[in-house]
C-alpha positions as CSV (number, residue, x, y, z in Angstrom):
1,X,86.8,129.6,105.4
2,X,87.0,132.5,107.8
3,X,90.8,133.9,109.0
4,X,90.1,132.4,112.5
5,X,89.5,129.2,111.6
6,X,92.7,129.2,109.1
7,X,94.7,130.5,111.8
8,X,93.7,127.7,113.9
9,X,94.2,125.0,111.1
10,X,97.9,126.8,110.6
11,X,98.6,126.8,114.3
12,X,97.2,122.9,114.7
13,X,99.3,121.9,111.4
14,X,102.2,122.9,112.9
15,X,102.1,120.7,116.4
16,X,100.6,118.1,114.6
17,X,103.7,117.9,111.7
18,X,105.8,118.1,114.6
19,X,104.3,115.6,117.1
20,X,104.1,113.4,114.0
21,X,107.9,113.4,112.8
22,X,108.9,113.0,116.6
23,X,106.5,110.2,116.7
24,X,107.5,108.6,114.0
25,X,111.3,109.1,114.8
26,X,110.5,107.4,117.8
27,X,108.6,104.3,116.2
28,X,105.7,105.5,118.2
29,X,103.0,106.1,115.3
30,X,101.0,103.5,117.1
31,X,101.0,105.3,120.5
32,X,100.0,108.6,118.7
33,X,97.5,107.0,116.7
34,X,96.0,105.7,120.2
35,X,96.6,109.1,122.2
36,X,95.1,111.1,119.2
37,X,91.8,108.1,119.4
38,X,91.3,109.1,123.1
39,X,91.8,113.0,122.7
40,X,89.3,112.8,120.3
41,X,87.1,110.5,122.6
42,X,87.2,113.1,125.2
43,X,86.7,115.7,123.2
44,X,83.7,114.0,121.8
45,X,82.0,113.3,124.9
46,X,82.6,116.3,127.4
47,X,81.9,119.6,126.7
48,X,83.2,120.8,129.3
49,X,86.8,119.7,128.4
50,X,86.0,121.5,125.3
51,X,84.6,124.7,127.4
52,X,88.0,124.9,129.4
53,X,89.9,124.8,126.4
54,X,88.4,127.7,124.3
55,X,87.9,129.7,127.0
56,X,89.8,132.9,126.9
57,X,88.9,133.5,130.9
58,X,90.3,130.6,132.2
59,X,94.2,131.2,132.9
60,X,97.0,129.3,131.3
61,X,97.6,127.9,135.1
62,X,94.1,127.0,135.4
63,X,94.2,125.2,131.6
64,X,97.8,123.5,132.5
65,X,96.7,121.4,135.5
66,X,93.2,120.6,134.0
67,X,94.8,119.1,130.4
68,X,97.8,117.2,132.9
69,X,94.9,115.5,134.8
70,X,92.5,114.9,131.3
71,X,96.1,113.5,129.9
72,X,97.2,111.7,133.1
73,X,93.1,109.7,133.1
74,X,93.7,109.4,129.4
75,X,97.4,107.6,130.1
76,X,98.7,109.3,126.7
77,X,102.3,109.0,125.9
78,X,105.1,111.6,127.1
79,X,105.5,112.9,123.9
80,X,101.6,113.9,124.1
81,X,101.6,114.9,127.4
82,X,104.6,117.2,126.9
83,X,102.9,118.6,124.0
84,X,100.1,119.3,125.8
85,X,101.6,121.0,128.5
86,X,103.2,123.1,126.0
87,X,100.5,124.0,124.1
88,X,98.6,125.0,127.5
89,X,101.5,127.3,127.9
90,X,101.6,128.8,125.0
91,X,97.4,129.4,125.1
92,X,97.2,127.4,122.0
93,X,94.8,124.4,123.8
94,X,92.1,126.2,121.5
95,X,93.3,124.3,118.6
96,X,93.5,120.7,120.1
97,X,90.1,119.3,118.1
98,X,92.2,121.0,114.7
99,X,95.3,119.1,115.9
100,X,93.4,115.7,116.6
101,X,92.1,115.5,113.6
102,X,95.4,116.9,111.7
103,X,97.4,113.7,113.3
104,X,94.9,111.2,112.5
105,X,95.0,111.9,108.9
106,X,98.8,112.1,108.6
107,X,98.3,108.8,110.2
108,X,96.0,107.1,108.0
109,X,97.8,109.0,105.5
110,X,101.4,107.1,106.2
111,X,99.4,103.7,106.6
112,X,98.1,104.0,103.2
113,X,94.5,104.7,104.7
114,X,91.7,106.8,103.9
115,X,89.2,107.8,106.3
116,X,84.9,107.5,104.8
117,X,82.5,109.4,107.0
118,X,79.5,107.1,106.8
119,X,75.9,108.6,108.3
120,X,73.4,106.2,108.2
121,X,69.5,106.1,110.0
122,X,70.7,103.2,112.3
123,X,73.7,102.0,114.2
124,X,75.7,99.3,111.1
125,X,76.2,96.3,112.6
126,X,79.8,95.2,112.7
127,X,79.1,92.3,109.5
128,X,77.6,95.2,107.7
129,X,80.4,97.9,108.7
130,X,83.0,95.3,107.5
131,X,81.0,94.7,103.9
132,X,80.9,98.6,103.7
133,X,84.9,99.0,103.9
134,X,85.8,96.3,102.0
135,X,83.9,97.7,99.4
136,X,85.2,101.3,99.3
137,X,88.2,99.1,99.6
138,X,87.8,98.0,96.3
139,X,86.7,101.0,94.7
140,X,89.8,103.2,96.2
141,X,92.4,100.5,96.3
142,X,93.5,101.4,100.1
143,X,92.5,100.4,103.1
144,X,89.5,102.2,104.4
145,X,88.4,103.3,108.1
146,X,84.9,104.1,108.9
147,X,83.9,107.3,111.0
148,X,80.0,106.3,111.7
149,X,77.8,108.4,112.8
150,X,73.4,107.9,113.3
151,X,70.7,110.4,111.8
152,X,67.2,109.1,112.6
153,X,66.0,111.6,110.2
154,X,67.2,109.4,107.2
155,X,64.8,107.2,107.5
156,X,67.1,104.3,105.9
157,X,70.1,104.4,103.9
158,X,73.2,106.0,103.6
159,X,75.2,109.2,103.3
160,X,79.0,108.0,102.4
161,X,82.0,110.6,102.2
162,X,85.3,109.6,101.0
163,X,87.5,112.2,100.1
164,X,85.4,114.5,97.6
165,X,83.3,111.9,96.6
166,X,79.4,111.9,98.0
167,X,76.9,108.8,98.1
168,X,73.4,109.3,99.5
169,X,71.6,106.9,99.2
170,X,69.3,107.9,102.2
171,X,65.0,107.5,101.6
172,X,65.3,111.2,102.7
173,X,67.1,112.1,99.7
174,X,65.2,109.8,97.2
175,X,62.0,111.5,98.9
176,X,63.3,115.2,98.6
177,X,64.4,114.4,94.7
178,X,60.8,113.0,94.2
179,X,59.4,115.8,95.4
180,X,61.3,118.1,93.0
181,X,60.3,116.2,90.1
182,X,56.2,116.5,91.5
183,X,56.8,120.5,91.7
184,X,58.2,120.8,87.9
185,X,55.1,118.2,87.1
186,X,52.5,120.4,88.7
């Protein structure tokens, strides 16, 4: 991991322990969990949101009034909001993808969830999503939330990540392994 990025995971660590423990002082996990869901969303979706954060040109006045107006659309809670504006004037909005991602797994972490990144060659149906977490629900013995994402170039099958543990069971990876075994034939 390079220094920036550690620095950044450091910095992000920090807000997100301390929007969390506020949060959860509060009783407001539920209102975190939902403003970190819609940070993430936006995040996801415009990169130019993304653009006016990282940029070192744009001014902290600039980066203030743009998250206040991202977070007023969003409707986040004041806690949020107030953390955002304080990030933006500190220069820190750099980290906020780090610090999305830092609350929703002390989230899941406090609900006795783990998160499974699940790739698969076409969208899962919602019957098949539900079959999939209840039976990494079995396997790990907590509740499980699925992070889907599509990659055509799977052809069909899965690529399942939960925790350190990897399952492919994607035609492109039986087809890459079959070719392996044809090179040591030949």
């Amino acid at each position: 991991m390079s220094e920036t990025a550690s620095i950044s995971l450091g910095i992000a660590g920090r807000y997100a322990q301390a929007m969390f423990e506020l949060a959860k002082e509060e009783k407001a996990l539920k209102a975190l969990e939902s403003d970190a869901d819609a940070l993430g969303e936006a995040l996801a979706v415009s990169p130019d949101l993304g653009a006016v954060i990282a940029s070192p040109v744009i001014g902290r006045e600039e980066q203030a009034a743009a998250i206040a107006a991202v977070a007023a659309k969003l409707g986040v809670s004041a806690l949020t909001a107030n953390t955002l504006a304080l990030m933006a004037a500190k220069r820190r909005l750099f980290v906020l993808p780090q610090l999305v991602g830092d609350l929703k797994a002390r989230i899941a972490a406090e609900k006795g969830e783990v998160t499974a990144e699940v790739t698969s060659a076409a969208p899962l149906s919602s019957e098949q999503s539900a079959k999939l977490a209840a039976s990494l629900k079995a396997k790990v013995g907590k509740d499980v939330k699925l992070n889907t994402t599509v990659d055509e170039s799977l052809i069909g099958g899965l690529i399942v990540k939960l925790g350190s543990t990897m399952i492919d069971t994607s035609v492109k990876a039986r087809l890459a392994a079959l070719q392996n075994v044809m090179k040591e034939v030949g």
